[in-house]
RODO-2510 file (C-alpha; in nm, 4 decimals, decimal comma):
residues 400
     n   res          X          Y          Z
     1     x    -1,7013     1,4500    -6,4019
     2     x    -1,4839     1,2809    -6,1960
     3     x    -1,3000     0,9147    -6,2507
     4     x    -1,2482     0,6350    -5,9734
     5     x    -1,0833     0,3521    -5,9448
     6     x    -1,1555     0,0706    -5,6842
     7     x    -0,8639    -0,1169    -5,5781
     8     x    -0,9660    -0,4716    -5,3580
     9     x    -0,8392    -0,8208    -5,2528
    10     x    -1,0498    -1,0007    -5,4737
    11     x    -1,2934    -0,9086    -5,7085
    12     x    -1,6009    -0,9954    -5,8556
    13     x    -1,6598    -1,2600    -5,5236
    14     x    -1,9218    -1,2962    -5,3441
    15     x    -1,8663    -1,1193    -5,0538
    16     x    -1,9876    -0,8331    -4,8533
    17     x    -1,7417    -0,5484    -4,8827
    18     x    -1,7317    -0,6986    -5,3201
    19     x    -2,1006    -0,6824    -5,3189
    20     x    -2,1259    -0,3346    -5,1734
    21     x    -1,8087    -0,2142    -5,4164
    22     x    -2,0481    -0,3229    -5,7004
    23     x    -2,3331    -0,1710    -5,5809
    24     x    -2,1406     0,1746    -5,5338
    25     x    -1,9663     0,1406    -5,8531
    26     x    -2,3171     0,0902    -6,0809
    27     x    -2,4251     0,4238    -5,9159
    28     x    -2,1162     0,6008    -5,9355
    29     x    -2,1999     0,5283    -6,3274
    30     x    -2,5336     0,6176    -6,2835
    31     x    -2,3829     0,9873    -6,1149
    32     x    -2,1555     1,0119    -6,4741
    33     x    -1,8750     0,8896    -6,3159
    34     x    -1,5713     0,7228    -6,5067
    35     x    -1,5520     0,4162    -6,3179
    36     x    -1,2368     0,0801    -6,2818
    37     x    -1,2236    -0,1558    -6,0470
    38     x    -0,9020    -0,3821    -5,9781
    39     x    -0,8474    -0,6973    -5,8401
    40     x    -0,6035    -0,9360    -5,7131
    41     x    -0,7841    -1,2333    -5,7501
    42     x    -1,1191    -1,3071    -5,9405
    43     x    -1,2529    -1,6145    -5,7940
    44     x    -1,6195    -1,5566    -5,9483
    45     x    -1,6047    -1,3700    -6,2821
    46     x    -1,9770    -1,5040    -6,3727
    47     x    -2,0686    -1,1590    -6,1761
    48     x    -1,9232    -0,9487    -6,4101
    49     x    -2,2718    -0,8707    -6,5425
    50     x    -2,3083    -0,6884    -6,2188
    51     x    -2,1381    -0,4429    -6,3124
    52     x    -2,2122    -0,1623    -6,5704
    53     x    -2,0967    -0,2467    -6,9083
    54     x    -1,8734     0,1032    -6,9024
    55     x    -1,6171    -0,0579    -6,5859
    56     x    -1,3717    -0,1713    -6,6618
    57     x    -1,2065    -0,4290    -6,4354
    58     x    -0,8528    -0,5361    -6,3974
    59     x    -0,6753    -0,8269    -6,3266
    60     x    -0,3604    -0,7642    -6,0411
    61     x    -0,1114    -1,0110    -5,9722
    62     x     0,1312    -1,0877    -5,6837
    63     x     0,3591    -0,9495    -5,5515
    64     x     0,1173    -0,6566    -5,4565
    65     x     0,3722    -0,4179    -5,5575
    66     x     0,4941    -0,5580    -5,8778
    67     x     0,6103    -0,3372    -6,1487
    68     x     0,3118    -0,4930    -6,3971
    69     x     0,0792    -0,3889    -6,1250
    70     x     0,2295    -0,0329    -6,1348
    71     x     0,2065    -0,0370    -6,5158
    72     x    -0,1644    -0,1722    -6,5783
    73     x    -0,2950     0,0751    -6,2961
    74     x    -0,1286     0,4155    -6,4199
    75     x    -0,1903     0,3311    -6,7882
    76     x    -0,5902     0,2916    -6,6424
    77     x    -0,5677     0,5880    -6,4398
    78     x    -0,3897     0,7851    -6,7061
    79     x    -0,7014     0,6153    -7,0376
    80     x    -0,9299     0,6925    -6,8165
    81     x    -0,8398     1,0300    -6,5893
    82     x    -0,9211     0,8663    -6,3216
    83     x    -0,8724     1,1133    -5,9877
    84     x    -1,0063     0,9204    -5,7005
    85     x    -0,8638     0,6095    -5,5893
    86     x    -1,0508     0,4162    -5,3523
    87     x    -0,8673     0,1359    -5,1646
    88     x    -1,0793    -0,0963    -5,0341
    89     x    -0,7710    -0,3591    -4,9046
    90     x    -0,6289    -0,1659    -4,6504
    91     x    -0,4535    -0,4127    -4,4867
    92     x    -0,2032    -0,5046    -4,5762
    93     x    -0,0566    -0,2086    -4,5995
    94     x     0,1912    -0,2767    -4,9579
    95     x    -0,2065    -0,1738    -5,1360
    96     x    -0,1421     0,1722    -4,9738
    97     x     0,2356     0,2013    -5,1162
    98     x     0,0824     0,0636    -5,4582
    99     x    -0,1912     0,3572    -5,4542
   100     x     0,0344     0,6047    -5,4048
   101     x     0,2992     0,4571    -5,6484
   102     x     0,0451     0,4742    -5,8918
   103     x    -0,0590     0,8581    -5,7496
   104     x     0,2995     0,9354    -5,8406
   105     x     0,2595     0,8834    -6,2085
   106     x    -0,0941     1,0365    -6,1429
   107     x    -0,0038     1,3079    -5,9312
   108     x    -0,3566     1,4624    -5,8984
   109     x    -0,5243     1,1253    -5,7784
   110     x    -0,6434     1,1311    -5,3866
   111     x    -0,6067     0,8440    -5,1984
   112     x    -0,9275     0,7324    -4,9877
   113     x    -0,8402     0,4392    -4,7962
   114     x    -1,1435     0,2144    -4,6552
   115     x    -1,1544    -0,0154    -4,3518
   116     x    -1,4453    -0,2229    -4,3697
   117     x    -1,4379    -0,3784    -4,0025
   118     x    -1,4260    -0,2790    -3,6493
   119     x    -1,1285    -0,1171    -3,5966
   120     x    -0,9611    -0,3342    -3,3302
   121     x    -1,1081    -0,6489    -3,4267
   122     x    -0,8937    -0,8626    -3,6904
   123     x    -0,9209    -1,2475    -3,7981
   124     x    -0,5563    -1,3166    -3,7360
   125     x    -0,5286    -1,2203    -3,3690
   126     x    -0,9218    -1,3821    -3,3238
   127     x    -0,7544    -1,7395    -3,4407
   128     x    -0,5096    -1,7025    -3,1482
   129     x    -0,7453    -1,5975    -2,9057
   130     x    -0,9764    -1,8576    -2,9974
   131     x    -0,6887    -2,0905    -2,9569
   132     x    -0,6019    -1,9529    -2,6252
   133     x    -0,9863    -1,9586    -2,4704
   134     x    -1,0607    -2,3484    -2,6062
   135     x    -0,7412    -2,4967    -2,4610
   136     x    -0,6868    -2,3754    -2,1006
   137     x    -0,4749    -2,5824    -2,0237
   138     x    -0,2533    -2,5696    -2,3267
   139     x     0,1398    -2,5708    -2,2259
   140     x     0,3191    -2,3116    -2,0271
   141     x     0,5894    -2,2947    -2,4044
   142     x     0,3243    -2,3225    -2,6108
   143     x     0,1014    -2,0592    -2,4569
   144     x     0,4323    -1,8070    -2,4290
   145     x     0,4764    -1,8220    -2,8069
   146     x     0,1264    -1,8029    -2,8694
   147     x     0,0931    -1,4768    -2,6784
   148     x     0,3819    -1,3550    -2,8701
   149     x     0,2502    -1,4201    -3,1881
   150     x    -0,0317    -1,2648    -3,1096
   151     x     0,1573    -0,9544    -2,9654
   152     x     0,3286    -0,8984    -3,3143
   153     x     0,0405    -0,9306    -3,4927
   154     x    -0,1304    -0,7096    -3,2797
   155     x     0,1767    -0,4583    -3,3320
   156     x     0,1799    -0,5352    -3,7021
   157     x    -0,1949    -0,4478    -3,7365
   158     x    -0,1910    -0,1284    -3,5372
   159     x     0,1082    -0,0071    -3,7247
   160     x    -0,0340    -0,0225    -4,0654
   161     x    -0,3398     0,0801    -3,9892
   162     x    -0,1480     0,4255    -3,8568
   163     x     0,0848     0,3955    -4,1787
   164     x    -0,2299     0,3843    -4,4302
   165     x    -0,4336     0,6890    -4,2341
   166     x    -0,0395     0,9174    -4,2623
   167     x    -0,0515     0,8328    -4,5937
   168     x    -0,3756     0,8376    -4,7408
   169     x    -0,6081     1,1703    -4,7901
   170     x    -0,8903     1,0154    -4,6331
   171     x    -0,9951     0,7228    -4,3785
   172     x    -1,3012     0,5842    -4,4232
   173     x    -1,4519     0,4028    -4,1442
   174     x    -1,7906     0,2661    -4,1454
   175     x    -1,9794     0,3928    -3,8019
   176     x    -1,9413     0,6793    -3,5836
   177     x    -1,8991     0,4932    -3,2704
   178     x    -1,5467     0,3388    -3,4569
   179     x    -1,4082     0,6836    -3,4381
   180     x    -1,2757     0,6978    -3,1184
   181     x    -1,1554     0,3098    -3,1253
   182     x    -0,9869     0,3926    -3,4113
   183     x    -0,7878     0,6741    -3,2632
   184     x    -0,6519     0,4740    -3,0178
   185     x    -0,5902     0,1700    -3,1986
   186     x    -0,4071     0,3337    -3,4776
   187     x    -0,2467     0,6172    -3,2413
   188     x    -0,4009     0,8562    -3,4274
   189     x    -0,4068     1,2078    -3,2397
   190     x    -0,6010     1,3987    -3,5246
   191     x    -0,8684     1,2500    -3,6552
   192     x    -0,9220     1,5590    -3,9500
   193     x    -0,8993     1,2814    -4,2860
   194     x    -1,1304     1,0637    -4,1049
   195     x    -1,4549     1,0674    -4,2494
   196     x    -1,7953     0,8144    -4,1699
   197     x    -1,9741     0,6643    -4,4385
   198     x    -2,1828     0,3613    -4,3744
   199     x    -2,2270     0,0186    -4,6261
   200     x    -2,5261     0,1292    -4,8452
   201     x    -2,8258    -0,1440    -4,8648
   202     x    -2,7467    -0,3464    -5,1880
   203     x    -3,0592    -0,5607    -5,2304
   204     x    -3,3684    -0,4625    -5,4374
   205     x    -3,6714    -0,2148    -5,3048
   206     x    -3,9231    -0,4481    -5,3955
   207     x    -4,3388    -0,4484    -5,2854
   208     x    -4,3788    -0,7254    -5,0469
   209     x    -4,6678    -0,8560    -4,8331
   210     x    -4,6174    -0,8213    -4,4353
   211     x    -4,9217    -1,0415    -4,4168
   212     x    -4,7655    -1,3449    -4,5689
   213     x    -4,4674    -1,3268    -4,2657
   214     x    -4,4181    -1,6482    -4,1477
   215     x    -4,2761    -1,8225    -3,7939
   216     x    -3,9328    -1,8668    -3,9209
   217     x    -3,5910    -1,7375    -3,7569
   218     x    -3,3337    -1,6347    -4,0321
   219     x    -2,9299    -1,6651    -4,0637
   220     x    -2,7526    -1,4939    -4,3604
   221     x    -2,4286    -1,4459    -4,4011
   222     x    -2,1004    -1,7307    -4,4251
   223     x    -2,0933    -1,9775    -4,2032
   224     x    -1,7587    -1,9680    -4,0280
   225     x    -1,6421    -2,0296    -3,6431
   226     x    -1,3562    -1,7168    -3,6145
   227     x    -1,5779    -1,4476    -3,6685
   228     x    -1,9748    -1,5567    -3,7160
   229     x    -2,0005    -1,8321    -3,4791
   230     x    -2,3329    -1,9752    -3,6468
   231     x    -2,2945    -2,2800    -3,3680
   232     x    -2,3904    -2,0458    -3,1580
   233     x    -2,7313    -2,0770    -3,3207
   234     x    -2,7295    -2,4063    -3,3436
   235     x    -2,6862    -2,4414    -3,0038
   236     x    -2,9545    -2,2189    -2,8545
   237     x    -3,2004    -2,3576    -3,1970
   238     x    -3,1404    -2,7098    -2,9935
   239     x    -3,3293    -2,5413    -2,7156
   240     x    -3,5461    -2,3026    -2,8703
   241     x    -3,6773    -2,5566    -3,0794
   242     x    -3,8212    -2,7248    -2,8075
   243     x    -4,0347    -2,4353    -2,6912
   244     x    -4,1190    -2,3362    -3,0363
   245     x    -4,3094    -2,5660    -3,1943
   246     x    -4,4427    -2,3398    -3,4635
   247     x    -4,1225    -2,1764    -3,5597
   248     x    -3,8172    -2,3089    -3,7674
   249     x    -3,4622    -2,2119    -3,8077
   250     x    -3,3321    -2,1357    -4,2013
   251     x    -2,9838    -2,0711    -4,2157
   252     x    -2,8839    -1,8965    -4,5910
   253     x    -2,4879    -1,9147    -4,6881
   254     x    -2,1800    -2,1191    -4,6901
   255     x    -1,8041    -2,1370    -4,5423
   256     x    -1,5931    -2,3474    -4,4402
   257     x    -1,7603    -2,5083    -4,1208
   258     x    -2,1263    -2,5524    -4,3009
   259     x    -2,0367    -2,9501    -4,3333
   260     x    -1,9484    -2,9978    -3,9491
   261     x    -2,2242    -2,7795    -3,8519
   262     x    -2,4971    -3,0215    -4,0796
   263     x    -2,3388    -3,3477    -3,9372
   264     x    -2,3665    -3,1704    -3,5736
   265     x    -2,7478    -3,1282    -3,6485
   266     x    -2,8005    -3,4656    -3,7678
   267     x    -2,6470    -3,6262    -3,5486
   268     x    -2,7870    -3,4317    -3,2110
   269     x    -3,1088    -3,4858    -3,4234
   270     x    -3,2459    -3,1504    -3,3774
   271     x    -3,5331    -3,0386    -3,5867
   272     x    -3,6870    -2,7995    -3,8279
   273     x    -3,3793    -2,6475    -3,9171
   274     x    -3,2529    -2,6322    -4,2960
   275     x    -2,9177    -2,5386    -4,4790
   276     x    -3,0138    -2,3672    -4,7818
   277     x    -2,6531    -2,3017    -4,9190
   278     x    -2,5570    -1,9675    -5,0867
   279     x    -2,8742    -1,8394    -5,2305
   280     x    -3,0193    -1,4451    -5,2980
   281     x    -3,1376    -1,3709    -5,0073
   282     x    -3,4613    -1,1467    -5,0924
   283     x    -3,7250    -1,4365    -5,1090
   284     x    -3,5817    -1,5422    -4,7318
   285     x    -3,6414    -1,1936    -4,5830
   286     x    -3,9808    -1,1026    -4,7347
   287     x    -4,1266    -1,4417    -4,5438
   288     x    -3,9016    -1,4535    -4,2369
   289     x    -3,9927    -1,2940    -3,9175
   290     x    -3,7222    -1,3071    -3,6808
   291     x    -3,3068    -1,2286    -3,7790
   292     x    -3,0657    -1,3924    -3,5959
   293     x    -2,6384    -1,2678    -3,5675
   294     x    -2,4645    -1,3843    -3,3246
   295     x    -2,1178    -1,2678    -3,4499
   296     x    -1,8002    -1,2753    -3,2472
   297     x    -1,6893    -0,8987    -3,4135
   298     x    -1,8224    -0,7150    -3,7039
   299     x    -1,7438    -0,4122    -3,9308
   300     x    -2,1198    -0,2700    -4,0221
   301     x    -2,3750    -0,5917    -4,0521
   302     x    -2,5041    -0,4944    -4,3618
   303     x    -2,7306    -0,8293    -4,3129
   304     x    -2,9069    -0,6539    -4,0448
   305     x    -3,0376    -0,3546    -4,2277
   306     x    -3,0921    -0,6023    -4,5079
   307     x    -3,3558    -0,7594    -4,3487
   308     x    -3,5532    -0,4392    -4,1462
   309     x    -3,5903    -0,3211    -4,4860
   310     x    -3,7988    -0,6128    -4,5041
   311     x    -3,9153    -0,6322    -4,1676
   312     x    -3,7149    -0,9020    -4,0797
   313     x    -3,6673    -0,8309    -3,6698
   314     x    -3,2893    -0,8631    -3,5631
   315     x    -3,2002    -1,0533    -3,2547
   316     x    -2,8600    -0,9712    -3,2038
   317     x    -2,5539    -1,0386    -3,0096
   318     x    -2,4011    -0,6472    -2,9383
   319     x    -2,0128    -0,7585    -2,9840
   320     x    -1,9629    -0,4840    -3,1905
   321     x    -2,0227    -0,1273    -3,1282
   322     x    -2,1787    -0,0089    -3,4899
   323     x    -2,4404    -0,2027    -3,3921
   324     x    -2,5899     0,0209    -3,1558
   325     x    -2,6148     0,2846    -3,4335
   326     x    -2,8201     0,0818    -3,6262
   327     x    -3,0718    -0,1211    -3,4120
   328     x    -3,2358     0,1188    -3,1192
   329     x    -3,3000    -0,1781    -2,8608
   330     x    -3,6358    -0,2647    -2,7569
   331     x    -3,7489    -0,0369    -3,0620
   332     x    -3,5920    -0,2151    -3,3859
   333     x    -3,4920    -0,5469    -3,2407
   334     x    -3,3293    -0,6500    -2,9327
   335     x    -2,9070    -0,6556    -2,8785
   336     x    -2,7935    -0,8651    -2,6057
   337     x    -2,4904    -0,7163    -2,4024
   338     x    -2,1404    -0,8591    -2,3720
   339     x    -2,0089    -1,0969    -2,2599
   340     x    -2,2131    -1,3571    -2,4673
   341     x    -2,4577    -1,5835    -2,2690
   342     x    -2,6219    -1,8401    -2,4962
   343     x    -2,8997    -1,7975    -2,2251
   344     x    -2,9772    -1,4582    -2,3036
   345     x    -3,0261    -1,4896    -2,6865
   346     x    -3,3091    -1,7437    -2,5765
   347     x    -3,4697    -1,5231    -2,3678
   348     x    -3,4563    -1,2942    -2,6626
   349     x    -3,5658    -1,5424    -2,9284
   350     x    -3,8638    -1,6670    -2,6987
   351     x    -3,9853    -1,3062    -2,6083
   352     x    -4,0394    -1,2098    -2,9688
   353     x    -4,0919    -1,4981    -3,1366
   354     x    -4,4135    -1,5137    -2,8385
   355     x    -4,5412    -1,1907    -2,8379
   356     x    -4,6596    -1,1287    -3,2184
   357     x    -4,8046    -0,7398    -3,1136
   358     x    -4,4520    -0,6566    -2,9908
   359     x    -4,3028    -0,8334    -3,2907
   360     x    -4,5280    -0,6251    -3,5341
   361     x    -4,4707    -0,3004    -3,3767
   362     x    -4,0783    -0,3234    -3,4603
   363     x    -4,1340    -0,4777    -3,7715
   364     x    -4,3008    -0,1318    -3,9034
   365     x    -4,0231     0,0727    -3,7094
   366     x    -3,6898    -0,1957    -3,8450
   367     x    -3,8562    -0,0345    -4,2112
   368     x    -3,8617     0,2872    -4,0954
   369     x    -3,5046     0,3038    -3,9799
   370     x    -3,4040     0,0958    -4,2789
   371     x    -3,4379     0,4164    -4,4874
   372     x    -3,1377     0,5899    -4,3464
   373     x    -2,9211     0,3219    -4,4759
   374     x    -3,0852     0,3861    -4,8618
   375     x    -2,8109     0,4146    -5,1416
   376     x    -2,8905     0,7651    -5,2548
   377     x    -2,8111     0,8832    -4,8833
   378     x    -2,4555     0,7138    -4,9144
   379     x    -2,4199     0,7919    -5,2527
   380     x    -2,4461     1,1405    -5,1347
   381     x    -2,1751     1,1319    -4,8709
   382     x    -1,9380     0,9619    -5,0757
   383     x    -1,9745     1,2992    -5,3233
   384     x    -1,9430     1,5492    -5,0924
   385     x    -1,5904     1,3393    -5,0314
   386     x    -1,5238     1,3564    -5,3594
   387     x    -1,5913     1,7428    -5,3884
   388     x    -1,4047     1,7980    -5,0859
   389     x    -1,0652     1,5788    -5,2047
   390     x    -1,1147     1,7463    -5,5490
   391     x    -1,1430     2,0923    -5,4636
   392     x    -0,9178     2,0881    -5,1970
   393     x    -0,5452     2,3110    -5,3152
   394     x    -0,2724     2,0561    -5,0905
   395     x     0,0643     2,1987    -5,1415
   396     x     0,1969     1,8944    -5,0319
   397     x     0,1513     1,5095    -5,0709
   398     x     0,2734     1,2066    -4,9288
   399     x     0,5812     1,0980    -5,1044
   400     x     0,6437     0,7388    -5,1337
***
């Protein structure tokens, strides 16, 4: 059997893309894989007993490139025969040049290289544009440099995401409507190492009772202004609230805007809404009705198919084109279209949260579709990569 090694930013955290590389790794085990996982940081080693007690994990440091880094990683590759490497920090672009450093003590290690967001869609550039939109009257200098900063980025971005695809032996990306946007982001002309494997579901299958649902409109995820833009719930909440007398708003996670947001509610003095800090989401989805995502981009929204498993009914805003392969609208939750209109996620929230046959109807359906998105069906496409990549006879490989 085969051996992989996981290369990320930082590792065990909390997050969704560390949560998912767990998740993966535990049933790569399970397969009778050979399984290590490196890191550059490790801001929450208390979920090391996550993982399987046969990965091994190791620490990175910076520079990304370092010679120790090159060491520790081919000595693991070489202990271990690892043949799979599976970057999971593709930008920036120096992990790429360290995987293949390391492929070049290793030389039959492939190179899988994993973007875990939409394409054309990247925090950096957001902050400007954010910038840009909330001060329209900002300088005539200030606005020039702006744009330019946001032009290299931009450039900077695009050309590393077309570096990492030359030089790795596959491209992961995480929906099939990315495909083309990728393409033409990364001026890519031939798309033949990119491959489409979706975020697995990473909570527990567990029995729950669809009769205990109650009226209660759910947030998970971090609460952060540049890409999640959970005022945007507050906001409509303030009005929805209003009409709703019945129904309450839980919001589940932290970031770095949760304290403004709190003082925002308390001081507008709008009701029935609760903070509930970083908790396991499972209790919140088996009693919640209604999901609520109102993100300004996303890669997958593994939150989303979190909660149809437990028949948790998304309302969300479409800003992001995987979307549409996951919720069928009208069917297994309702997407409201771009541009965002705070008015039309209120027409959303009211129509469901009002109309409890509708509501049930998707719940069954959100379950239904939920089982596409099971691990053993991802777990199965991720082999058939591996069998491909291993069994493939390249005469060539990308030299450093």
């Amino acid at each position: 059997m085969s051996g992989i090694l996981f290369i990320i930013g930082t590792y065990p955290s909390y997050g969704g893309t560390e949560q998912v590389t767990t998740y993966l790794a535990n049933q790569f085990v399970a397969k009778g894989y050979r399984v290590a996982i490196a890191s550059f940081e490790q801001p929450a080693p208390e979920l090391q007993k996550d993982c399987h007690d046969s990965i091994r994990l190791v620490a990175l440091n910076y520079p990304v490139m370092s010679k120790d880094n090159v060491l520790k990683l081919s000595n693991t590759a070489t202990e271990m025969n690892l043949n799979l490497i599976i970057n999971q920090w593709v930008l920036p672009f120096q992990t790429n040049r360290l995987c293949r450093r390391v492929r070049n003590n290793n030389s039959k290690c492939k190179i899988i290289s994993v973007y875990h967001n939409a394409p054309n869609r990247n925090a950096r550039v957001t902050d400007v544009d954010i910038i840009l939109k909330n001060n329209p009257n900002i300088g005539l200098l200030k606005k020039s440099m702006l744009l330019s900063k946001r032009f290299i980025m931009d450039s900077v971005i695009r050309a590393s995401m077309h570096y990492v695809y030359k030089k790795s032996d596959q491209y992961v990306i995480l929906s099939e409507s990315f495909r083309d946007i990728f393409k033409a982001y990364a001026r890519v002309a031939n798309d033949y190492k990119l491959s489409i494997i979706s975020n697995p579901l990473t909570i527990p299958d567990e029995v729950f009772d669809i009769s205990k649902k109650e009226k209660i409109f759910l947030y998970v995820g971090r609460i952060d202004y540049n890409q999640k833009r959970v005022q945007r719930i507050i906001d409509v909440w303030e009005i929805v609230s209003n009409k709703l007398p019945e129904w309450r708003l839980e919001i589940v996670g932290d970031g770095p805007d949760k304290e403004k947001l709190m003082s925002r509610v308390k001081e507008k003095g709008i009701k029935r809404i609760s903070f509930e800090g970083f908790q396991n989401p499972l209790d919140y989805y088996k009693k919640s009705s209604l999901l609520l995502l109102t993100s300004e981009y996303e890669g997958f929204g593994l939150v989303i198919i979190e909660g149809m498993r437990y028949g948790v009914v998304p309302i969300v805003y479409g800003s992001y084109e995987a979307v549409y392969d996951i919720i069928q609208n009208g069917e297994t939750g309702l997407i409201t279209n771009p541009p965002y209109q705070q008015s039309d996620i209120e027409k959303a929230m009211l129509k469901l949260a009002s109309d409890d046959i509708q509501r049930q109807r998707m719940l069954h359906n959100c379950m239904q579709k939920s089982e596409h998105f099971t691990i053993d069906e991802v777990v199965k496409n991720w082999q058939e990569l591996f069998n491909k990549l291993i069994n493939e006879n390249r005469t060539t490989n990308p030299t450093f």
